[in-house]
mmCIF file of the protein (N, C-alpha, C, O) and its ligand, coordinates in Angstrom:
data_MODEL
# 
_entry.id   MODEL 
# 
loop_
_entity.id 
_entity.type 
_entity.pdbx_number_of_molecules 
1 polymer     1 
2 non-polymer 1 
# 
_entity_poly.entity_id                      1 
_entity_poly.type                           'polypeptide(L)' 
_entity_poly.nstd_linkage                   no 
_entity_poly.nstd_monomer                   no 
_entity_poly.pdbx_seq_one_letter_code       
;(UNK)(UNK)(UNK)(UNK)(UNK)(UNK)(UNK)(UNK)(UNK)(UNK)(UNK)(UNK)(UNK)(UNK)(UNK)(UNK)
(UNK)(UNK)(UNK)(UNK)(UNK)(UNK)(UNK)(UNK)(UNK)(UNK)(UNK)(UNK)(UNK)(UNK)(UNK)(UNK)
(UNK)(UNK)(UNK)(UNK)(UNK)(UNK)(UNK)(UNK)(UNK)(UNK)(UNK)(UNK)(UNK)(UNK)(UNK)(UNK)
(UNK)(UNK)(UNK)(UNK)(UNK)(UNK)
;
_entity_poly.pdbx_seq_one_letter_code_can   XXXXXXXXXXXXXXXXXXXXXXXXXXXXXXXXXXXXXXXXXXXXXXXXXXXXXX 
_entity_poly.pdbx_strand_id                 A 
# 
loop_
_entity_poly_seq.entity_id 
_entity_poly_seq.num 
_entity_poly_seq.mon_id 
_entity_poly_seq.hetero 
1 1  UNK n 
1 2  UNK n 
1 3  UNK n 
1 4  UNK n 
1 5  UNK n 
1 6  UNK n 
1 7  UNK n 
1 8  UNK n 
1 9  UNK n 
1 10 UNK n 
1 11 UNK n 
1 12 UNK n 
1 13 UNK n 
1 14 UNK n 
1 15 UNK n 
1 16 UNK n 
1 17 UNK n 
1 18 UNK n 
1 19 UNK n 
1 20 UNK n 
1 21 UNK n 
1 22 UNK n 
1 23 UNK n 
1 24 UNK n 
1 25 UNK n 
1 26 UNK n 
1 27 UNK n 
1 28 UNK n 
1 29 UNK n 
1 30 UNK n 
1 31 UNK n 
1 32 UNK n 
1 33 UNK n 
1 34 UNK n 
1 35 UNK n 
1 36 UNK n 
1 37 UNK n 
1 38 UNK n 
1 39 UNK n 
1 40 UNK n 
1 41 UNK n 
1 42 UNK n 
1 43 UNK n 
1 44 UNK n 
1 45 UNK n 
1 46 UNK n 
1 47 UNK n 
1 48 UNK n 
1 49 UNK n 
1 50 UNK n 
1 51 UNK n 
1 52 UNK n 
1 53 UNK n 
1 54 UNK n 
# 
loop_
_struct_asym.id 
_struct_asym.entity_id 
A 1 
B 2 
# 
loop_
_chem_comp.id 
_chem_comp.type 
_chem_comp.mon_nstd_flag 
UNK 'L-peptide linking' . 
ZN  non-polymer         . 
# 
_pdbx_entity_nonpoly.entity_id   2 
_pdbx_entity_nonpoly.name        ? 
_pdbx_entity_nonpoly.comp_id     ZN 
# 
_pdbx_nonpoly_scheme.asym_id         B 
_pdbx_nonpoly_scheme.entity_id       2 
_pdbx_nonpoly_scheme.mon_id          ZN 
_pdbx_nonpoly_scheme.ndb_seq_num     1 
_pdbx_nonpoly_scheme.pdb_seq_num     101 
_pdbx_nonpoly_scheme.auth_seq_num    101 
_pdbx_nonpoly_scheme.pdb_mon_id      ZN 
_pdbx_nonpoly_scheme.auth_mon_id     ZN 
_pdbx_nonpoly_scheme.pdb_strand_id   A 
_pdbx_nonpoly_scheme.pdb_ins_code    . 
# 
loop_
_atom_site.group_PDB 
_atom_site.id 
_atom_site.type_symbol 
_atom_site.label_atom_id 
_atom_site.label_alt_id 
_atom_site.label_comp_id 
_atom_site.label_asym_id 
_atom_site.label_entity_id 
_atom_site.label_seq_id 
_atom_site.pdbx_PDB_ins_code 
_atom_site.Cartn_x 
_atom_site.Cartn_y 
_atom_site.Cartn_z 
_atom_site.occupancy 
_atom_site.B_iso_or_equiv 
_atom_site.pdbx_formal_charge 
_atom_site.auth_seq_id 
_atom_site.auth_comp_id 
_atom_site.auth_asym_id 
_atom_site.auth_atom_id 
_atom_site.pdbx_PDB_model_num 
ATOM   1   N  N  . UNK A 1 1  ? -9.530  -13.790 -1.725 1.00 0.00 ? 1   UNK A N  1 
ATOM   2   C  CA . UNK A 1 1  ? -9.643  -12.338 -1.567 1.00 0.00 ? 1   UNK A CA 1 
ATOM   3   C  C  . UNK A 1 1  ? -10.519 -12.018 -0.363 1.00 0.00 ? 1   UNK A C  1 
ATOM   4   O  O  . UNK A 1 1  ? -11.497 -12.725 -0.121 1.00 0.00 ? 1   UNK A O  1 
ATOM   5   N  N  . UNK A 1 2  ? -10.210 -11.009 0.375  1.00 0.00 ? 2   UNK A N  1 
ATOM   6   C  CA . UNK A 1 2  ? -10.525 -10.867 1.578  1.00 0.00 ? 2   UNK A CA 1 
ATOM   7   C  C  . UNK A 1 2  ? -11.796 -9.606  0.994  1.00 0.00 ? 2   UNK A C  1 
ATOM   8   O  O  . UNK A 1 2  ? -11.290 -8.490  0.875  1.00 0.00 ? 2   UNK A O  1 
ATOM   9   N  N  . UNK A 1 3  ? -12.961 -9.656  0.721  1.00 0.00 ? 3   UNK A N  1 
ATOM   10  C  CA . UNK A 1 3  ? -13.804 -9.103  0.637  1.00 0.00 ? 3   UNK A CA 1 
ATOM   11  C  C  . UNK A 1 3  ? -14.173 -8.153  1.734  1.00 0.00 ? 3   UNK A C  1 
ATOM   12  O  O  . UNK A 1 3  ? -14.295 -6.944  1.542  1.00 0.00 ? 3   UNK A O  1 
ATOM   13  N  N  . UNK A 1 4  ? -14.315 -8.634  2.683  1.00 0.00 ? 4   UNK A N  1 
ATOM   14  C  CA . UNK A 1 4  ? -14.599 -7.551  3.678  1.00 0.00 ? 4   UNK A CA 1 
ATOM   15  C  C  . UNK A 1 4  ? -13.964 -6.472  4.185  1.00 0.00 ? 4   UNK A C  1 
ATOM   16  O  O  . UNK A 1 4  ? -14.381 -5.453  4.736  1.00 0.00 ? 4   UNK A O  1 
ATOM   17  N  N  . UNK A 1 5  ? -12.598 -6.967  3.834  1.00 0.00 ? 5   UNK A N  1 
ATOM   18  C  CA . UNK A 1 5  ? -11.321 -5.638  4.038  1.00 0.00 ? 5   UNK A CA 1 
ATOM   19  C  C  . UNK A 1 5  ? -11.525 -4.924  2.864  1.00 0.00 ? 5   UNK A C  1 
ATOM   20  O  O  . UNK A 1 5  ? -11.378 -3.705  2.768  1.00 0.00 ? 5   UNK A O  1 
ATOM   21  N  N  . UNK A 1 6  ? -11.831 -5.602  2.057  1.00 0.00 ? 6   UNK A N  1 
ATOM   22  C  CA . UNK A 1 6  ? -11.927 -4.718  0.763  1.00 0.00 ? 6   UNK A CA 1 
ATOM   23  C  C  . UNK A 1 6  ? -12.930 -3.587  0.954  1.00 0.00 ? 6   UNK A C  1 
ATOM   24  O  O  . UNK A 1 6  ? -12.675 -2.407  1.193  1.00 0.00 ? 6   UNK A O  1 
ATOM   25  N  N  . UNK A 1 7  ? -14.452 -4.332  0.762  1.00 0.00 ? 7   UNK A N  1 
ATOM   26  C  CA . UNK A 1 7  ? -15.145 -3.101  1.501  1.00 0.00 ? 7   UNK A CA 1 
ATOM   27  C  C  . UNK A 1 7  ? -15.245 -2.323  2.215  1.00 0.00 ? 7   UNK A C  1 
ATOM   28  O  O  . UNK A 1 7  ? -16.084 -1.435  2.060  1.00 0.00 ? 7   UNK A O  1 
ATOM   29  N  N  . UNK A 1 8  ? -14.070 -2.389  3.715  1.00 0.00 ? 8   UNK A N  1 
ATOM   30  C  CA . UNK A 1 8  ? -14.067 -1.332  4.386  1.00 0.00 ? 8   UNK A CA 1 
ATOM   31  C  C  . UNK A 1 8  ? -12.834 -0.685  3.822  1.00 0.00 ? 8   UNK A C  1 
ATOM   32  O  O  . UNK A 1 8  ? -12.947 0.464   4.248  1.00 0.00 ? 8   UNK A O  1 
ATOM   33  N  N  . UNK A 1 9  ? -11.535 -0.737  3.003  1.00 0.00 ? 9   UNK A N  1 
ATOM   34  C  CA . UNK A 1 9  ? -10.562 -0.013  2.747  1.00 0.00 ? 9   UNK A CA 1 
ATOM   35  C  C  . UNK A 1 9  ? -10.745 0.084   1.462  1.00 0.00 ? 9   UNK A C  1 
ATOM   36  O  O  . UNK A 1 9  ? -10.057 -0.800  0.952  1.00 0.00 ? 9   UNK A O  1 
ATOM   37  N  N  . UNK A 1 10 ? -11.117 0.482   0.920  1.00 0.00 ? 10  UNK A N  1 
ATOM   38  C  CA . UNK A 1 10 ? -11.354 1.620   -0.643 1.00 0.00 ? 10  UNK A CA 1 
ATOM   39  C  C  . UNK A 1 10 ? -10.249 2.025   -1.002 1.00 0.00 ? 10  UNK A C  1 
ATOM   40  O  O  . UNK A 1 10 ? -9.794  2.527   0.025  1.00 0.00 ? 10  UNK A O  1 
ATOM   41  N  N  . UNK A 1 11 ? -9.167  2.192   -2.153 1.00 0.00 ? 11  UNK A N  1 
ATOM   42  C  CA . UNK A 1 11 ? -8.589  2.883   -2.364 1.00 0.00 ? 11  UNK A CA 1 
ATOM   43  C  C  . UNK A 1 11 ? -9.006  4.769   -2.915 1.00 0.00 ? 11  UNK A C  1 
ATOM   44  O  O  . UNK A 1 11 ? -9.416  5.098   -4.028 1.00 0.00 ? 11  UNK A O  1 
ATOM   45  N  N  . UNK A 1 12 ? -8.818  5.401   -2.111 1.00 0.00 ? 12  UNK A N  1 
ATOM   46  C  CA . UNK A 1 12 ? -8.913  6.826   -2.737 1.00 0.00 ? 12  UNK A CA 1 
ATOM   47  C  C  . UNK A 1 12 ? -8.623  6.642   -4.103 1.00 0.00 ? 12  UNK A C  1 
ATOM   48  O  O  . UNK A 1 12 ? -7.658  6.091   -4.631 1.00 0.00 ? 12  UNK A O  1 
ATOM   49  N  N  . UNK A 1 13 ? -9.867  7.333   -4.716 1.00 0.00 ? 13  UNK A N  1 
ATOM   50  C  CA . UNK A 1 13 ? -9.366  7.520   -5.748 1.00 0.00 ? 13  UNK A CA 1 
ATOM   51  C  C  . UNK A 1 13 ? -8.366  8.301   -6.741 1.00 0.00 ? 13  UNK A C  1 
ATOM   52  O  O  . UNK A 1 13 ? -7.964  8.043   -7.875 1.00 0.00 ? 13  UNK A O  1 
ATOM   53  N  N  . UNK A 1 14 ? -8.112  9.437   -5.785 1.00 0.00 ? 14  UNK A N  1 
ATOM   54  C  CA . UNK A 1 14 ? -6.802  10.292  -6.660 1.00 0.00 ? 14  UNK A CA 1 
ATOM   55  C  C  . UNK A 1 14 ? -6.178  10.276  -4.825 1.00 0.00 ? 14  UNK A C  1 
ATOM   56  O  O  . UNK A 1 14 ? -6.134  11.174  -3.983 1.00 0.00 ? 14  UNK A O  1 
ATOM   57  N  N  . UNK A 1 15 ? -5.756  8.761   -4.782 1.00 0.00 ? 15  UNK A N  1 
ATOM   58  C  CA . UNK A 1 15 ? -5.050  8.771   -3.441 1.00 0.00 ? 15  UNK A CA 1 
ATOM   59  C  C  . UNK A 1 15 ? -3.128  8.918   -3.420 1.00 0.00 ? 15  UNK A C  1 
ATOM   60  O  O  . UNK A 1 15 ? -2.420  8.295   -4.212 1.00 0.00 ? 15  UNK A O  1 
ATOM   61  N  N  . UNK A 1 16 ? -2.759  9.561   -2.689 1.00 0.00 ? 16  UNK A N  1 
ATOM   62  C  CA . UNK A 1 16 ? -1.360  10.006  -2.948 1.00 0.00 ? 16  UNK A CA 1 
ATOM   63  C  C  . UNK A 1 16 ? 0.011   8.922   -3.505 1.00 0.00 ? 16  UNK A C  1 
ATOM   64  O  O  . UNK A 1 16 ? -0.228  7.752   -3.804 1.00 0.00 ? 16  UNK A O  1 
ATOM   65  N  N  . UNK A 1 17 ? 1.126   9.381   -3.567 1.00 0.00 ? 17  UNK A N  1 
ATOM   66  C  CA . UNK A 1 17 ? 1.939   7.903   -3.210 1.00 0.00 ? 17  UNK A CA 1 
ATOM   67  C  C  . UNK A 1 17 ? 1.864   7.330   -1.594 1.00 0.00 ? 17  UNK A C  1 
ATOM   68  O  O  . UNK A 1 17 ? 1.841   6.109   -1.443 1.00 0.00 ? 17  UNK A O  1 
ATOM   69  N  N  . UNK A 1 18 ? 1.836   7.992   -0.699 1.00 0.00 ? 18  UNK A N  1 
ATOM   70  C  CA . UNK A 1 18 ? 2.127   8.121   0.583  1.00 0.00 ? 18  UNK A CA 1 
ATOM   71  C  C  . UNK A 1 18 ? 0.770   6.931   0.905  1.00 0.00 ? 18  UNK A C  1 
ATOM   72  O  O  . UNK A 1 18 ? 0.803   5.849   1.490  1.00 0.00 ? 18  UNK A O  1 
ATOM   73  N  N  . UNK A 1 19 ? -0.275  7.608   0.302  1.00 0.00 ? 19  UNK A N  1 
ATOM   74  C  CA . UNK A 1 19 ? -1.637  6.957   0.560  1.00 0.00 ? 19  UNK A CA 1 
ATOM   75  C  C  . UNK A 1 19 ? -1.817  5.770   -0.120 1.00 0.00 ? 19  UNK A C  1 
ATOM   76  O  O  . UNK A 1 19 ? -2.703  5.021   0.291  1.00 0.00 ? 19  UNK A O  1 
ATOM   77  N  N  . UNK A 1 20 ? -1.091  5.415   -1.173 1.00 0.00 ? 20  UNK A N  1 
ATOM   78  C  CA . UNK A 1 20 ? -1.034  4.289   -1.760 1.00 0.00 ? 20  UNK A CA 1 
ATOM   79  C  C  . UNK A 1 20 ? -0.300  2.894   -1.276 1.00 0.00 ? 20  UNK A C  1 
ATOM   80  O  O  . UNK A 1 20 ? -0.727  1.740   -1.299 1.00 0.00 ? 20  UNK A O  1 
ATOM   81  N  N  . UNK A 1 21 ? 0.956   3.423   -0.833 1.00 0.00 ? 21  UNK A N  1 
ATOM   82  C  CA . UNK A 1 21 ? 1.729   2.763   -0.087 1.00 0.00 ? 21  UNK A CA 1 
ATOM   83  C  C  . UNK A 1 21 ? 1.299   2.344   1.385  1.00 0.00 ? 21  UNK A C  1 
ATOM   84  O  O  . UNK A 1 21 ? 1.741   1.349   1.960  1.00 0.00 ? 21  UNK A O  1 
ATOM   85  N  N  . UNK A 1 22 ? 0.394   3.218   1.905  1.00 0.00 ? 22  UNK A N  1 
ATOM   86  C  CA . UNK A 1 22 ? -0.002  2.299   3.180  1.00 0.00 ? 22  UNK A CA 1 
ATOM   87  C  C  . UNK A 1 22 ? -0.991  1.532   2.937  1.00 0.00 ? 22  UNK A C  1 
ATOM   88  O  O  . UNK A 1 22 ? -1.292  0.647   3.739  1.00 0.00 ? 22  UNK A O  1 
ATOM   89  N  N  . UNK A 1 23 ? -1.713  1.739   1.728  1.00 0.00 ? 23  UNK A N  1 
ATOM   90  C  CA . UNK A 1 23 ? -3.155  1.500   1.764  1.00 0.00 ? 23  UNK A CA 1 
ATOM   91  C  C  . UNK A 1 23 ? -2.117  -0.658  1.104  1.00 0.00 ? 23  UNK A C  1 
ATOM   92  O  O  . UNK A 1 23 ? -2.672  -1.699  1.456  1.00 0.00 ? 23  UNK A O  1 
ATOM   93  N  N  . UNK A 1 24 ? -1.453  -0.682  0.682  1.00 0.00 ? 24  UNK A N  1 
ATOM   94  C  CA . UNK A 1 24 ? -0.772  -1.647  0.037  1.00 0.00 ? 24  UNK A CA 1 
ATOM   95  C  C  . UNK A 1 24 ? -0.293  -2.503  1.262  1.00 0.00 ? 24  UNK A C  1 
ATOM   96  O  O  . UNK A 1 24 ? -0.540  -3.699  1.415  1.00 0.00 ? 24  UNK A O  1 
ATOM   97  N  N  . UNK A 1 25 ? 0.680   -1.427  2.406  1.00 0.00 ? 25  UNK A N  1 
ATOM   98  C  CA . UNK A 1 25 ? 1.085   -2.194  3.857  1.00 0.00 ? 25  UNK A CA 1 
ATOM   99  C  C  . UNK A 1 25 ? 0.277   -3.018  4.621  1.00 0.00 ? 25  UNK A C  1 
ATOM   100 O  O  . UNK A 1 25 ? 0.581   -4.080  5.163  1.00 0.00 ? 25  UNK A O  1 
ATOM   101 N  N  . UNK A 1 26 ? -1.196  -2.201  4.612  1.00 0.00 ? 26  UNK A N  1 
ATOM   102 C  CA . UNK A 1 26 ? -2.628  -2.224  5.454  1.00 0.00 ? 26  UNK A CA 1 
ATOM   103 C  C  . UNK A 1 26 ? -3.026  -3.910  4.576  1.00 0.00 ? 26  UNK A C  1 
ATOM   104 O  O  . UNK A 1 26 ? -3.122  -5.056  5.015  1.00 0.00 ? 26  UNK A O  1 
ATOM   105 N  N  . UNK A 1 27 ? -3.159  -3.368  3.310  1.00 0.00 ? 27  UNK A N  1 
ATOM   106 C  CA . UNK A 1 27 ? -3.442  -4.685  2.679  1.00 0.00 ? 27  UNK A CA 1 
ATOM   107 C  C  . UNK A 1 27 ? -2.895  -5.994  3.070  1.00 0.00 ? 27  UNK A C  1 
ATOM   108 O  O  . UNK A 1 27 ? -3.414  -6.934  3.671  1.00 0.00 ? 27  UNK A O  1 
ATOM   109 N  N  . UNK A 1 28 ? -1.433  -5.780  2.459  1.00 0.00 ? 28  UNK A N  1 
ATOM   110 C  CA . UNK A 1 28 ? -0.499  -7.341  3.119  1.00 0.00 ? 28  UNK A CA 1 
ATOM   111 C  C  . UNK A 1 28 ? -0.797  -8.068  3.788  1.00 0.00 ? 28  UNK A C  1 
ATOM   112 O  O  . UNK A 1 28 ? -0.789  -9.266  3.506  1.00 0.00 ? 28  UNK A O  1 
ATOM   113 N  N  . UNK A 1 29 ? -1.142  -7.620  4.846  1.00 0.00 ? 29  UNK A N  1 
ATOM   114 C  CA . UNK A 1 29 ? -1.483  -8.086  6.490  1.00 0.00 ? 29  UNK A CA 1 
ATOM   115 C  C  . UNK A 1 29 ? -3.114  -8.543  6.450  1.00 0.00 ? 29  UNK A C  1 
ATOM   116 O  O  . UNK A 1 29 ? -3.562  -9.416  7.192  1.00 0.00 ? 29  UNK A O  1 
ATOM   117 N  N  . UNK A 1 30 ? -3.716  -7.993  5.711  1.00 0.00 ? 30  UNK A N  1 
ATOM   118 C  CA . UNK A 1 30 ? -5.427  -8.933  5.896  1.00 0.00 ? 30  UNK A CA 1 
ATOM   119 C  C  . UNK A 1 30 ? -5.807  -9.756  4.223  1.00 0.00 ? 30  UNK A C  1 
ATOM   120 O  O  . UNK A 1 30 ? -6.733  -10.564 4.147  1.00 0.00 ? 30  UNK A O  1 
ATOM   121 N  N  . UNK A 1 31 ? -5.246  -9.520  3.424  1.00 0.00 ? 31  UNK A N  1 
ATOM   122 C  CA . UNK A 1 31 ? -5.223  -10.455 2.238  1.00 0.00 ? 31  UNK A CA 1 
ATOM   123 C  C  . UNK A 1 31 ? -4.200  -10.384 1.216  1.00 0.00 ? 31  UNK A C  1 
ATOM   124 O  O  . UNK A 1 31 ? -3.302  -9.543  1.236  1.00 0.00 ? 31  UNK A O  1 
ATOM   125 N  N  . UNK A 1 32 ? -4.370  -11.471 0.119  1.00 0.00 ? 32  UNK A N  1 
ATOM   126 C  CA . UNK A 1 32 ? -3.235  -11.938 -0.389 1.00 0.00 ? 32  UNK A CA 1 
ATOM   127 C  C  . UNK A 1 32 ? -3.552  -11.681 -1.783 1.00 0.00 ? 32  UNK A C  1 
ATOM   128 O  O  . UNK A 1 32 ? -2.680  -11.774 -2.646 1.00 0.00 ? 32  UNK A O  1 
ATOM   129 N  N  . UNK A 1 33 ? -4.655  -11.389 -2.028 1.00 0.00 ? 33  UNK A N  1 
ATOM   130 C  CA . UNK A 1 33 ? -5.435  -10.992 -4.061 1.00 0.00 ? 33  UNK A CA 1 
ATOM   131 C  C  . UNK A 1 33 ? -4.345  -10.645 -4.642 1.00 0.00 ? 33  UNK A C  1 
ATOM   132 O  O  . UNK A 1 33 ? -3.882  -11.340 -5.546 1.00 0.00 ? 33  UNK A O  1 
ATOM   133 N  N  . UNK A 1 34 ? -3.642  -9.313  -4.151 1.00 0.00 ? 34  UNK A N  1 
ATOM   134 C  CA . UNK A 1 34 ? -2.637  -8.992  -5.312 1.00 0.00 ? 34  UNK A CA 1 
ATOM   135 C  C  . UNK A 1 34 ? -1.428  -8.544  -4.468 1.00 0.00 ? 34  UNK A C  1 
ATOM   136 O  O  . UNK A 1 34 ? -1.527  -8.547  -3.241 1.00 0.00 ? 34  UNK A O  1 
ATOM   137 N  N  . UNK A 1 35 ? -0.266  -8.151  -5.089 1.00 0.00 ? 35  UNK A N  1 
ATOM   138 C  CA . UNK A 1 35 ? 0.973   -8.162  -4.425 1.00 0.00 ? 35  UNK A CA 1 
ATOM   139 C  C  . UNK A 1 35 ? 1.194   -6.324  -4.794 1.00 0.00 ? 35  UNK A C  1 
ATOM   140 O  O  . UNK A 1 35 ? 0.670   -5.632  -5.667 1.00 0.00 ? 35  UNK A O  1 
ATOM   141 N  N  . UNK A 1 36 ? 2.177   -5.982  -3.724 1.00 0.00 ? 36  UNK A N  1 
ATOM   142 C  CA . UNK A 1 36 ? 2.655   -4.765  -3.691 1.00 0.00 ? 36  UNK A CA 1 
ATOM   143 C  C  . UNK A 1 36 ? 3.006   -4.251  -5.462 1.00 0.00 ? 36  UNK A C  1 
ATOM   144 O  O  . UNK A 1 36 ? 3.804   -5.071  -5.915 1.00 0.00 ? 36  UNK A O  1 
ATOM   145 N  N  . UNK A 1 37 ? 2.762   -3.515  -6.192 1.00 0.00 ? 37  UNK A N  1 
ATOM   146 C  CA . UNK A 1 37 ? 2.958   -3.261  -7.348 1.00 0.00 ? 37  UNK A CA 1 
ATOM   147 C  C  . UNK A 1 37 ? 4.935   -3.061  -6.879 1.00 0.00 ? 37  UNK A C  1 
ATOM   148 O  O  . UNK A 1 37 ? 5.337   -3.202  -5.724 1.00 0.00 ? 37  UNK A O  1 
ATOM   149 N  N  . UNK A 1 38 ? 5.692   -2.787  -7.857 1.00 0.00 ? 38  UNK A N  1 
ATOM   150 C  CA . UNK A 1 38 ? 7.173   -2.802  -7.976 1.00 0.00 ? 38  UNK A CA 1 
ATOM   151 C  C  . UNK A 1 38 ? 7.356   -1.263  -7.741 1.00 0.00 ? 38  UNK A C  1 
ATOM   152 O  O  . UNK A 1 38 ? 8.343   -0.956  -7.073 1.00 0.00 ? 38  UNK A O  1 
ATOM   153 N  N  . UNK A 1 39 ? 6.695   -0.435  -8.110 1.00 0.00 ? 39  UNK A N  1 
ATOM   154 C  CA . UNK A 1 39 ? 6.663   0.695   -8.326 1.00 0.00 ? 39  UNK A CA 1 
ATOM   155 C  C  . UNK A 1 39 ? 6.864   1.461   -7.114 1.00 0.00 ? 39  UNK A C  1 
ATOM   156 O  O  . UNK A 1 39 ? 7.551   2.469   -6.949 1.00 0.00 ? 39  UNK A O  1 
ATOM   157 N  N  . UNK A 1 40 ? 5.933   0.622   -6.047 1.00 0.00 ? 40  UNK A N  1 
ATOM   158 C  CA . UNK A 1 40 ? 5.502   1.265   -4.903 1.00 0.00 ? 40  UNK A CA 1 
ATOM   159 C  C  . UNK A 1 40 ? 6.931   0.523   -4.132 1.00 0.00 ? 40  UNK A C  1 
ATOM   160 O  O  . UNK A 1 40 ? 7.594   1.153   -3.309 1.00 0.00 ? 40  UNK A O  1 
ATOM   161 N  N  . UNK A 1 41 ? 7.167   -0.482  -4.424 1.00 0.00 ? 41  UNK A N  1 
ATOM   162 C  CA . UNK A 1 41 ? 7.927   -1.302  -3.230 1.00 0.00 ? 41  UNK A CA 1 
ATOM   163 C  C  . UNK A 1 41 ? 9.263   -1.021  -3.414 1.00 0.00 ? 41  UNK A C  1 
ATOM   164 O  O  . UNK A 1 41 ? 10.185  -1.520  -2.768 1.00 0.00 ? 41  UNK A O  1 
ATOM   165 N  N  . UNK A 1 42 ? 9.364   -0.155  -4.374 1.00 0.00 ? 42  UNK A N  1 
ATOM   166 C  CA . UNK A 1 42 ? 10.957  0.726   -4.243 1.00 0.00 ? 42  UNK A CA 1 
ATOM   167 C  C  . UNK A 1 42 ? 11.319  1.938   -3.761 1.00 0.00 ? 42  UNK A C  1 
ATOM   168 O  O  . UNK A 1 42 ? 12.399  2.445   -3.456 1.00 0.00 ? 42  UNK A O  1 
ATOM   169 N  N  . UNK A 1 43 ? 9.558   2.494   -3.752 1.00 0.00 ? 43  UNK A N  1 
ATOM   170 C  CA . UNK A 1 43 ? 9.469   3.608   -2.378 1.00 0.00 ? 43  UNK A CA 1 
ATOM   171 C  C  . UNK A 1 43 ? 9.658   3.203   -1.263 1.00 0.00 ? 43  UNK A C  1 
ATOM   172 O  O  . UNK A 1 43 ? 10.492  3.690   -0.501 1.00 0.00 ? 43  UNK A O  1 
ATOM   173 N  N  . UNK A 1 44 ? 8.757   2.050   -0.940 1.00 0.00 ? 44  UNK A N  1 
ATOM   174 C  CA . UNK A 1 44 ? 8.844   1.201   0.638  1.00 0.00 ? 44  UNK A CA 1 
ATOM   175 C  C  . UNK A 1 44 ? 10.031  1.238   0.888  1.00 0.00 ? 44  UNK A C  1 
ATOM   176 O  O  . UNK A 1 44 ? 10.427  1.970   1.794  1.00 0.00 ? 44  UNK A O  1 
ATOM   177 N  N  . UNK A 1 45 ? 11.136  0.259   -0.040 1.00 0.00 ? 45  UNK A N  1 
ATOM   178 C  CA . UNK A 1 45 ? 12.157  0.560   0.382  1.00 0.00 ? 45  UNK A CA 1 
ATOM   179 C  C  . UNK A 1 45 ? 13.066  1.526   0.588  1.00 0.00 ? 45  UNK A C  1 
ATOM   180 O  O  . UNK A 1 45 ? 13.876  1.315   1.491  1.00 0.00 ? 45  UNK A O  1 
ATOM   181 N  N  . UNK A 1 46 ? 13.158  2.714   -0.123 1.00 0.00 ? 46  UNK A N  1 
ATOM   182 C  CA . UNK A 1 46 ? 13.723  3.741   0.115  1.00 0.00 ? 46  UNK A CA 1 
ATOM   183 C  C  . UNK A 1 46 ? 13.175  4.443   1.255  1.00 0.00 ? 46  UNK A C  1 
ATOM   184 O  O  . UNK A 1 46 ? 13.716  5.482   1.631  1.00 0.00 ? 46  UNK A O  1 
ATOM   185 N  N  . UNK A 1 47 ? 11.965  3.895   1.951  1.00 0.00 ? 47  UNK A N  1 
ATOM   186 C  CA . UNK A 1 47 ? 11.455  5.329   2.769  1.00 0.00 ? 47  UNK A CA 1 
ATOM   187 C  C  . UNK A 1 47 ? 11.980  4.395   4.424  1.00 0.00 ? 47  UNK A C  1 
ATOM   188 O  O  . UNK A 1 47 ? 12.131  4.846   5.560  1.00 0.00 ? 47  UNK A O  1 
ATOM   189 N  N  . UNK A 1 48 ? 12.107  3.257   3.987  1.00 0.00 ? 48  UNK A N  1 
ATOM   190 C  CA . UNK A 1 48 ? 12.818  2.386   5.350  1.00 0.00 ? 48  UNK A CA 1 
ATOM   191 C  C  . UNK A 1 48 ? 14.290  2.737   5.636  1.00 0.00 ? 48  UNK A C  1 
ATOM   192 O  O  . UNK A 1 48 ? 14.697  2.797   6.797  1.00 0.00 ? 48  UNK A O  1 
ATOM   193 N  N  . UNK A 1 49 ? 15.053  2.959   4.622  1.00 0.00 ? 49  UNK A N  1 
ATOM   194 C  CA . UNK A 1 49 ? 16.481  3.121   4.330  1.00 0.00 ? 49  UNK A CA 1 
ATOM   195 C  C  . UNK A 1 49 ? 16.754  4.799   4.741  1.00 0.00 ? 49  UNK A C  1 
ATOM   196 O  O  . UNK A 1 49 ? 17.682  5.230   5.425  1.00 0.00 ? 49  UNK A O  1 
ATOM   197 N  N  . UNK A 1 50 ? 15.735  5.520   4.151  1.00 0.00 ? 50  UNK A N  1 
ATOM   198 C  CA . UNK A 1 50 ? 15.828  6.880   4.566  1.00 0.00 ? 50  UNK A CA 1 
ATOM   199 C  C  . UNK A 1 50 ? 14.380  7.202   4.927  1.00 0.00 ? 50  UNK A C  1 
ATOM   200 O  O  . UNK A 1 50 ? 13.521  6.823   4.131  1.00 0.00 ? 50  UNK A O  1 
ATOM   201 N  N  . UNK A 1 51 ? 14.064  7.748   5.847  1.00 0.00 ? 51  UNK A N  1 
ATOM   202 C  CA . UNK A 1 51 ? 12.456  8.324   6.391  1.00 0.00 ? 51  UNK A CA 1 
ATOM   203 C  C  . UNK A 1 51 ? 12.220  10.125  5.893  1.00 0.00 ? 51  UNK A C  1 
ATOM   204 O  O  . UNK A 1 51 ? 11.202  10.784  6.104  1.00 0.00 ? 51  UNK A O  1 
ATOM   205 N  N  . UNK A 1 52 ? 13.582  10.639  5.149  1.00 0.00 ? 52  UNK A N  1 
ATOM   206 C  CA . UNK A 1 52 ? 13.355  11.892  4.736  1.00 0.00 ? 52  UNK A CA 1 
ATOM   207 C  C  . UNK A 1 52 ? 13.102  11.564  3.153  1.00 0.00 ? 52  UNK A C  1 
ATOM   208 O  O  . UNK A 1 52 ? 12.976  12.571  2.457  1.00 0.00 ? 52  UNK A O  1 
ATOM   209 N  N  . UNK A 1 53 ? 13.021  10.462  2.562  1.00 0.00 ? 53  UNK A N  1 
ATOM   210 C  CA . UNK A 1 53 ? 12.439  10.136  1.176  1.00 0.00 ? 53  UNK A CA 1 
ATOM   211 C  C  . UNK A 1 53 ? 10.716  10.771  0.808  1.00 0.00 ? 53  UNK A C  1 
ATOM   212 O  O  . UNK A 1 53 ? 10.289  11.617  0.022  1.00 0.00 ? 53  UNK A O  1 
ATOM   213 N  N  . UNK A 1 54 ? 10.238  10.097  1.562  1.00 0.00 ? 54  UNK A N  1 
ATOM   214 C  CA . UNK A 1 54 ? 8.923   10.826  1.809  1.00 0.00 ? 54  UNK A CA 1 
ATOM   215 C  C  . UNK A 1 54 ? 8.208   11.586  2.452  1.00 0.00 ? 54  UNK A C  1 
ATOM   216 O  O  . UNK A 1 54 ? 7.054   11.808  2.084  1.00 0.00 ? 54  UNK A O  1 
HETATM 217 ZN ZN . ZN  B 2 .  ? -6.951  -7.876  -1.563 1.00 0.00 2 101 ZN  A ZN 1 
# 
């Protein structure tokens, strides 16, 4: 777990879907602790497929 990303990226706490989903993208890329929830990664995909989803 990448601790230090952690401490500087916080999840908001009443943070949006929009805000959740990057805060998850942002993640990917500097550590590996936990994986995109399913929930979110069927937005991801819908918002790649269509950009008027979100
Ligand atoms: Zn992490």
């Amino acid at each position: 777990m990448n601790k230090e990303w952690h401490a500087k990226n916080k999840m908001p706490e009443k943070a949006t879907l929009k805000e959740r989903i990057d805060w998850h993208v942002r993640h990917q890329k500097s550590c590996a602790c936990r994986g995109m929830p399913k929930s979110l990664l069927k937005h991801l995909t819908a918002k790649r497929a269509n950009r008027t989803v979100l």
